[in-house]
C-alpha positions as CSV (number, residue, x, y, z in Angstrom):
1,X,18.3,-48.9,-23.2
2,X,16.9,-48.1,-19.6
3,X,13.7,-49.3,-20.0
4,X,15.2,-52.7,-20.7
5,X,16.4,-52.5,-17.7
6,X,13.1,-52.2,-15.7
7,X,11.4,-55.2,-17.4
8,X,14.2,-57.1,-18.0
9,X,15.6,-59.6,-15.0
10,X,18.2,-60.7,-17.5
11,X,20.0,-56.9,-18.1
12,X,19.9,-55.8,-14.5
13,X,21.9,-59.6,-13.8
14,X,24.2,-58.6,-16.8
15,X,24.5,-54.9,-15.6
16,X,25.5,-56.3,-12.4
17,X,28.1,-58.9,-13.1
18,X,29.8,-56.3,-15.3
19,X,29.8,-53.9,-11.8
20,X,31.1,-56.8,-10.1
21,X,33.6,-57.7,-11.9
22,X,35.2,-53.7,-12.5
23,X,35.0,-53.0,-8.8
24,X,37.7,-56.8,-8.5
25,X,39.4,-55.1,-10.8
26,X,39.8,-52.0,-9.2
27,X,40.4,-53.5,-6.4
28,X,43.2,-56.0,-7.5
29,X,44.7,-53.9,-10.7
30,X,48.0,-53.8,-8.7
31,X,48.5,-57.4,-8.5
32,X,46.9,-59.0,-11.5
33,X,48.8,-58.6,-14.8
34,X,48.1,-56.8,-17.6
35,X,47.1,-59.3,-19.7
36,X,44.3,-60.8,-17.3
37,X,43.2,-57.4,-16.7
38,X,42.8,-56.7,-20.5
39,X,41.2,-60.3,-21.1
40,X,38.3,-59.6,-18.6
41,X,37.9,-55.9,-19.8
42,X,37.6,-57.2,-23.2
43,X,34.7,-59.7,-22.3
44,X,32.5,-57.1,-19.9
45,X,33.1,-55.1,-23.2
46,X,31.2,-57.5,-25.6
47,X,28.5,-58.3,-22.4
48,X,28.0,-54.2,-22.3
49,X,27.8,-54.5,-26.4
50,X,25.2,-57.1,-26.2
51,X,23.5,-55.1,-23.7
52,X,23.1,-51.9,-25.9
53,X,22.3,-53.6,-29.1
54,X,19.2,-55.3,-27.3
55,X,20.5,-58.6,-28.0
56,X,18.2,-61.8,-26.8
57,X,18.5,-63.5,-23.4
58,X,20.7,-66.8,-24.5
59,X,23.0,-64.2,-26.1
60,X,23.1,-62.0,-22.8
61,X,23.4,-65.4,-20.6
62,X,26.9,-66.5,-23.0
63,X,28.0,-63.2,-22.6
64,X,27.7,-63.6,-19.0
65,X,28.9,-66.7,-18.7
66,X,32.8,-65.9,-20.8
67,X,33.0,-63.1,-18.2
68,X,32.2,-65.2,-15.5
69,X,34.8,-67.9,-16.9
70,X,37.8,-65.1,-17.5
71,X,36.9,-63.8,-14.3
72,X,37.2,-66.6,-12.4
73,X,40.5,-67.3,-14.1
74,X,41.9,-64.1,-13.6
75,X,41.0,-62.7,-10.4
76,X,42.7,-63.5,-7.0
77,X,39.8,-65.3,-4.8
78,X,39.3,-63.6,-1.3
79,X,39.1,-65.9,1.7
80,X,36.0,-65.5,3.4
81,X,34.2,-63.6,0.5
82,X,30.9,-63.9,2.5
83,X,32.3,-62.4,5.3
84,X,34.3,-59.4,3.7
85,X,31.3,-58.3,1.4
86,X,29.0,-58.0,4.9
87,X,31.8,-56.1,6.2
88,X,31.8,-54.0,3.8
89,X,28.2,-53.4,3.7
90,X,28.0,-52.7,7.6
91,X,30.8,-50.3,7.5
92,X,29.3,-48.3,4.8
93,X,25.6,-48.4,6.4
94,X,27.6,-46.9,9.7
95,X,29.1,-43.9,7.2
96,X,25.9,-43.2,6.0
97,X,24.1,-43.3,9.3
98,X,26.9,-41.2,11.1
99,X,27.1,-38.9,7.8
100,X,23.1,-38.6,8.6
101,X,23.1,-37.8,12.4
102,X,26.4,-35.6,11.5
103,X,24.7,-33.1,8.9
104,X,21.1,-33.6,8.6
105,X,19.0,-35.5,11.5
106,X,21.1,-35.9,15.7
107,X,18.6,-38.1,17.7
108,X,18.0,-36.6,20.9
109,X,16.4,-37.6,24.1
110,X,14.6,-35.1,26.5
111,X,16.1,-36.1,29.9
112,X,14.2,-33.2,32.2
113,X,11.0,-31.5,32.7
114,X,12.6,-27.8,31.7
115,X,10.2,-27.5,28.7
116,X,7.3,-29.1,29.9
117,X,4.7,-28.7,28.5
118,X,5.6,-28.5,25.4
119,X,8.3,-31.4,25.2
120,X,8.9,-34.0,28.1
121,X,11.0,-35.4,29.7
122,X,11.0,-38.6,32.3
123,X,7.7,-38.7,34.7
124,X,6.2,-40.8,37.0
125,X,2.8,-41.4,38.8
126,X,2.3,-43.2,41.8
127,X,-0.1,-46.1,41.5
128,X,-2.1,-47.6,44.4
129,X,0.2,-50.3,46.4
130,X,-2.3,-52.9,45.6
131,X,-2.9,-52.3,41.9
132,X,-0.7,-54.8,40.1
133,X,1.0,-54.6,37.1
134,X,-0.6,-54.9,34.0
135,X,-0.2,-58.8,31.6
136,X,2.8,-59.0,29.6
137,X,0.9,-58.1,26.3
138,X,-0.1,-54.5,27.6
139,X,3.6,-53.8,29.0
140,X,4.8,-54.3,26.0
141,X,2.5,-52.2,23.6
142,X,2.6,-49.8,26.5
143,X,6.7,-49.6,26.3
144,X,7.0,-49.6,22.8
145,X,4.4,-47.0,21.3
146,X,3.6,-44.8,24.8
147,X,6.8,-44.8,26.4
148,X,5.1,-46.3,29.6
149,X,6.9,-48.9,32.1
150,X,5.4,-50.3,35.1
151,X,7.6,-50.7,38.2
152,X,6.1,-52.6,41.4
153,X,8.4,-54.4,43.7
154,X,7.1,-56.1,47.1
155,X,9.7,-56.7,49.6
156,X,10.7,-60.3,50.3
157,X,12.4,-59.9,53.7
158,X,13.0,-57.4,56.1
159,X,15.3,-54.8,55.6
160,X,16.6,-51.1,55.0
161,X,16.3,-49.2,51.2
162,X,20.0,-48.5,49.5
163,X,21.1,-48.3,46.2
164,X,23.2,-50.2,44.6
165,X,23.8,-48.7,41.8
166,X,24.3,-44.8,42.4
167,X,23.5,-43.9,37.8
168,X,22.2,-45.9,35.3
169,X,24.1,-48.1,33.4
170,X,22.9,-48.6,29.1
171,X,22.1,-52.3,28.4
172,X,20.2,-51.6,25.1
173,X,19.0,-48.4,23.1
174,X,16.2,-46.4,25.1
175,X,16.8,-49.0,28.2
176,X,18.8,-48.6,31.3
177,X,19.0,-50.2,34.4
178,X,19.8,-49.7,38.0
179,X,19.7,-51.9,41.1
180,X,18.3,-51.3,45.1
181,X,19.0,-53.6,48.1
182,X,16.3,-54.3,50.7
183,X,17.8,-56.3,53.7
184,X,19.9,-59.0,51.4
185,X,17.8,-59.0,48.5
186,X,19.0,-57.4,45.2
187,X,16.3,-55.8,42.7
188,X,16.7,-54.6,39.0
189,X,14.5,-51.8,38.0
190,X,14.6,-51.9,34.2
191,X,13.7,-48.1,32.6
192,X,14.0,-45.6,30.1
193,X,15.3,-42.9,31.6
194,X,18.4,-40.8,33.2
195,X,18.7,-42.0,36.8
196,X,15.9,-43.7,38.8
197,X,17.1,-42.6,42.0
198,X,15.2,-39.5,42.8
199,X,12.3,-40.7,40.9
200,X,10.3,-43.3,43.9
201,X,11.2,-40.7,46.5
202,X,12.2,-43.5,48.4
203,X,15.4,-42.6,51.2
204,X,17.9,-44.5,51.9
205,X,17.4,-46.2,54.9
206,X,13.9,-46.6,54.9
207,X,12.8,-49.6,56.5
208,X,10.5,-52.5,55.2
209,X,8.6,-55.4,56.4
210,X,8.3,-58.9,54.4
211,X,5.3,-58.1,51.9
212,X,5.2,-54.2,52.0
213,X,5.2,-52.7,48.5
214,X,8.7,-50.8,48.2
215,X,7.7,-49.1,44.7
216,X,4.7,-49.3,42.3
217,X,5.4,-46.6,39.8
218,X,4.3,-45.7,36.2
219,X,7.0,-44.2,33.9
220,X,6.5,-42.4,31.3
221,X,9.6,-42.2,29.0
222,X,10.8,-38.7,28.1
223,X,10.2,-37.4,24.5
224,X,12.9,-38.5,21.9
225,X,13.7,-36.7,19.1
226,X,15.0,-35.5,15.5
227,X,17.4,-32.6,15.5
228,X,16.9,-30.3,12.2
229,X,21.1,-29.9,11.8
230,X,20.4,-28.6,8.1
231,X,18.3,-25.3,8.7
232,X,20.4,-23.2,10.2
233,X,22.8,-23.7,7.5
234,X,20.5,-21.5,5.1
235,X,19.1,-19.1,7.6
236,X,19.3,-17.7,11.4
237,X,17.1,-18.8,13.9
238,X,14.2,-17.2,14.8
239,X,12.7,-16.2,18.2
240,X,10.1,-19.1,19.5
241,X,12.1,-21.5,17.9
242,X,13.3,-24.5,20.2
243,X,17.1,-24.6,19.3
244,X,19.3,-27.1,20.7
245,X,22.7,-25.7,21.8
246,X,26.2,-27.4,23.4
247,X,27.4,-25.9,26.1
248,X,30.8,-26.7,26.0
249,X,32.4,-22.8,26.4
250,X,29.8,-21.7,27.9
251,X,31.3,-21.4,31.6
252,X,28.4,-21.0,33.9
253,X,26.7,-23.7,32.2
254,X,29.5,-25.9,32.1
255,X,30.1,-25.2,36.0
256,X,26.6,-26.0,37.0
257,X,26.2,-29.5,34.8
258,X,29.8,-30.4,35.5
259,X,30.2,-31.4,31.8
260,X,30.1,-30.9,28.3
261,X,26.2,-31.6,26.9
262,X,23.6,-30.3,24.7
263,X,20.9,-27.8,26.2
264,X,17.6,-27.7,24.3
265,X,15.6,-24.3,25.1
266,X,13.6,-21.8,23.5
267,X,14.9,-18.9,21.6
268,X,13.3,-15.9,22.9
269,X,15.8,-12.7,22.3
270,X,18.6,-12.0,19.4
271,X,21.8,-10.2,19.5
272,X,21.5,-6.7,20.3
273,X,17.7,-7.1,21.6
274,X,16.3,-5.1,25.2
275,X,14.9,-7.6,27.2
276,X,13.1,-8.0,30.5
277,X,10.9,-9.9,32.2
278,X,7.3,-8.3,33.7
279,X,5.9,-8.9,36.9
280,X,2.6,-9.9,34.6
281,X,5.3,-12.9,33.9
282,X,5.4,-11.3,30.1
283,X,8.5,-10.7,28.1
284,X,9.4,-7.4,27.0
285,X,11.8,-7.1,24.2
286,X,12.6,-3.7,22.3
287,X,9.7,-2.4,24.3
288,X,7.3,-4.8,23.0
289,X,5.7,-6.9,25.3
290,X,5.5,-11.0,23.5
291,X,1.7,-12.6,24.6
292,X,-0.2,-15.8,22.7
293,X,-0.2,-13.5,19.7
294,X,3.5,-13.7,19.2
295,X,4.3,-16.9,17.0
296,X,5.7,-19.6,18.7
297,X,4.6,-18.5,22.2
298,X,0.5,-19.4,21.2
299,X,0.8,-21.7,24.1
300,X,3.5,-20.3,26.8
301,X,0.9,-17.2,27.1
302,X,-2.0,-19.1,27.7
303,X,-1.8,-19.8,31.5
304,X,-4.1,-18.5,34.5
305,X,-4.0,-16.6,37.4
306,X,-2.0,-19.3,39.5
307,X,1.2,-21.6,39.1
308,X,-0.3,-25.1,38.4
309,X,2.7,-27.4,37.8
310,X,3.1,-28.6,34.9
311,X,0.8,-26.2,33.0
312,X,2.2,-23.2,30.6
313,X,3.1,-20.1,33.5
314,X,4.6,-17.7,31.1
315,X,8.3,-16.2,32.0
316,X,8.6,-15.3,35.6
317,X,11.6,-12.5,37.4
318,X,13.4,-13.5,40.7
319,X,10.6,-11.3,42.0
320,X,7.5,-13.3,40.6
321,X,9.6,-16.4,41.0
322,X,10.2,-15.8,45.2
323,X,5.9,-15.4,45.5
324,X,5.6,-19.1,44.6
325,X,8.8,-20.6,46.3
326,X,10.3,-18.2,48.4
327,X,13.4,-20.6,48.7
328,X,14.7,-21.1,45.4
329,X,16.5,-18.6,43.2
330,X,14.3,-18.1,40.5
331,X,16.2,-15.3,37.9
332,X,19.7,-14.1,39.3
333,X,19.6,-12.6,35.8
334,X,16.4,-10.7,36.4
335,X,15.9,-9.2,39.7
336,X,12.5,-7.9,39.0
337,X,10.5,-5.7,35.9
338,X,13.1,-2.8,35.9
339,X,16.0,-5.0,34.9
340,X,16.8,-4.7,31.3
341,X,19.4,-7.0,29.5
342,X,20.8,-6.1,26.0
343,X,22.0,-9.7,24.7
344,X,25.3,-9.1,22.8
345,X,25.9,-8.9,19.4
346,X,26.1,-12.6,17.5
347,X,24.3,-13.8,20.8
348,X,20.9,-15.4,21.5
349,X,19.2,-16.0,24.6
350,X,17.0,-18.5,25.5
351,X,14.3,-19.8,28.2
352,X,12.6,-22.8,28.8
353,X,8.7,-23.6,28.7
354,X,8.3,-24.6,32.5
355,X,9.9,-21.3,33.8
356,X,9.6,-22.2,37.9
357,X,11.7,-25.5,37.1
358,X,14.1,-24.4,33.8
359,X,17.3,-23.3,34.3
360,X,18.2,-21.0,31.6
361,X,19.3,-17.7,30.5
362,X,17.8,-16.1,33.5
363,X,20.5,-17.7,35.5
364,X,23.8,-17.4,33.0
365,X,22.7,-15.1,30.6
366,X,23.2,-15.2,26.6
367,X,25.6,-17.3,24.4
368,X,27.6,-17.2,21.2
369,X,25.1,-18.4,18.1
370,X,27.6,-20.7,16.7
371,X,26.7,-22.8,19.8
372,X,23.4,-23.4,18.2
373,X,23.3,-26.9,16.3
374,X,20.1,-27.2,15.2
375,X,16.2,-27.1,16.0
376,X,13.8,-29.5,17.6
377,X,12.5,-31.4,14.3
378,X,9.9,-34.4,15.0
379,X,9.2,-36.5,18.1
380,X,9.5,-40.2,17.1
381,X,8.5,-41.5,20.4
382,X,6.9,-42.4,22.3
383,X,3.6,-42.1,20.7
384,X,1.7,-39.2,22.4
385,X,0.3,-35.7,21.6
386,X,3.6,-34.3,21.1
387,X,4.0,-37.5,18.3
388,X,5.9,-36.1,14.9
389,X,5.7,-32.3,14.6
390,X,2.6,-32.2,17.3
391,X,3.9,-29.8,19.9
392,X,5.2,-25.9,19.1
């Protein structure tokens, strides 16, 4: 019976010697004879048959033992057991973790800025040069629940600023590392993110003296994440979402990133949908204008009268865009109010959170939906306000 099972140390040992022993014999049925095979089917018969009729523990333990004798007369030892079962165990724990991140939950890392503030990626603040780094103890709660690495390197001899290493190079999960040279001296800046080079704003060539600070930075790590691969199985996305997307045939994406990646955005018109872009920095779609109303934009609507960085600023044209940085090419996609885009049929289109610094659909326009993957699920680090299903 299966209660037996539950109070009972000796059954579950029974039940699992008799598992044992089939899965040998499956295992070895084409080079064991017939009459071995029989001999130990017949005794993990009678230990199942003592098993069933609820027969006492010395009768379960002879049981055990005759299948443990025939067994070990029978069966072809393996060398290095111990090693083959871990084997065995680890290849099946990698199945089930790639079967995982395959179908149900992708880990993803936020690399950029585009949807601040809603999801971040890698920042920095500048510390005073003469504030030292936090003790060990506080680094490492810092790093390990906030995301947050200190970086403070004092020159020890004369020299000029290069880099060594031009990208980042993986040593363990969530750490990368990168080297500088200052006159002959070699540094290792050990960090969480993409590349470090543009991050101290330090050129090349810049000269120190013995004792000057070079850097003295606080990182923040970018926001790492679960990808929902299973919900679009059972329905479409909807607009607000944040979808995550590869951009592999998608041509002027591919062109600009020089690769194959995946692009997380949010969703913000469906095929066949009018859309354009206000000058009050408002979406219109099908003639509806979106605001804080609209669900999933409570927060991208909520911005004042003037670009802060790093604060919500709505959806802006090329026209808007030009106002607050005359230089950049804001919207190619969206000259100004007037232009209206119909996205195409079995299409979505999508912009990011932190419109003056995303580059989106407003550049390269819509996309197939079977590009879509999955949506943004829960945050798993660091620890922050955006923590498990904080942001929207």
């Amino acid at each position: 019976m299966i209660w037996r099972w539950f109070i009972s140390r000796t059954v579950r040992q029974a039940t699992e010697l008799r598992q044992q022993v089939h899965k040998l014999i499956q295992h070895q049925r084409d080079l064991l004879a017939p009459d071995k095979i029989g001999a130990m089917r017949a005794a993990s018969a009678d230990l199942q048959a003592a098993i069933r009729s609820g027969a006492d523990r010395p009768a379960l333990e002879t049981r055990m033992k005759d299948l443990e004798a025939v067994a070990e007369k029978s069966l072809i030892p393996y060398p290095r057991a111990a090693w083959r079962e871990n084997t065995e165990v680890f290849l099946v724990a990698i199945a089930v973790a790639m079967a995982i991140r395959t179908f149900f939950l992708q880990p993803m890392k936020i690399p950029t800025g585009s949807m601040q503030p809603t999801l971040f990626g890698i920042t920095h603040e500048q510390r005073p040069p003469e504030e030292p780094k936090p003790n060990f103890f506080r680094r490492t709660i810092d790093y390990w629940q906030h995301g947050i690495s200190y970086h403070r390197f004092v020159a020890k001899n004369d020299g000029s600023f290069y880099w060594i290493d031009q990208e980042p190079k993986l040593v363990l999960p969530l750490i990368n590392k990168q080297r500088f040279r200052v006159g002959d001296q070699v540094y290792t800046v050990w960090f969480p993110g993409e590349n470090f080079r543009s991050r101290p704003g330090i050129e090349p060539g810049h000269s120190f003296r013995s004792g000057d600070v070079i850097m003295n930075l606080k990182v923040i790590a970018g926001d790492h994440l679960f990808v929902n691969r299973m919900v679009y199985n059972f329905r479409r996305p909807r607009r607000g979402e944040i979808v995550i997307f590869e951009t592999r045939g998608i041509e002027p994406l591919q062109r600009a990133l020089q690769g194959d990646t995946y692009y997380i955005k949010r969703l913000v018109a469906l095929g066949g949908e009018k859309i354009r872009i206000g000058n009050d920095q408002h979406l219109v779609i099908n003639g509806e204008r979106l605001d804080a109303t609209t669900p999933h934009f409570e927060n991208v609507y909520t911005f004042g009268p003037s670009y802060k960085p790093n604060t919500y600023f709505g959806h802006v044209n090329q026209t808007v865009g030009a106002r607050f940085e005359p230089a950049r090419s804001t919207a190619p996609w969206f000259a100004d109010e007037s232009v209206e885009r119909t996205v195409r049929a079995n299409h979505y289109l999508v912009m990011g959170d932190n419109t003056m610094n995303s580059f989106d659909s407003r550049y390269w326009g819509d996309f197939p939906r079977e590009k879509v993957i999955g949506r943004a699920s829960f945050v798993y680090w660091p620890v922050s306000s955006r923590f498990g299903w904080g942001y929207r």
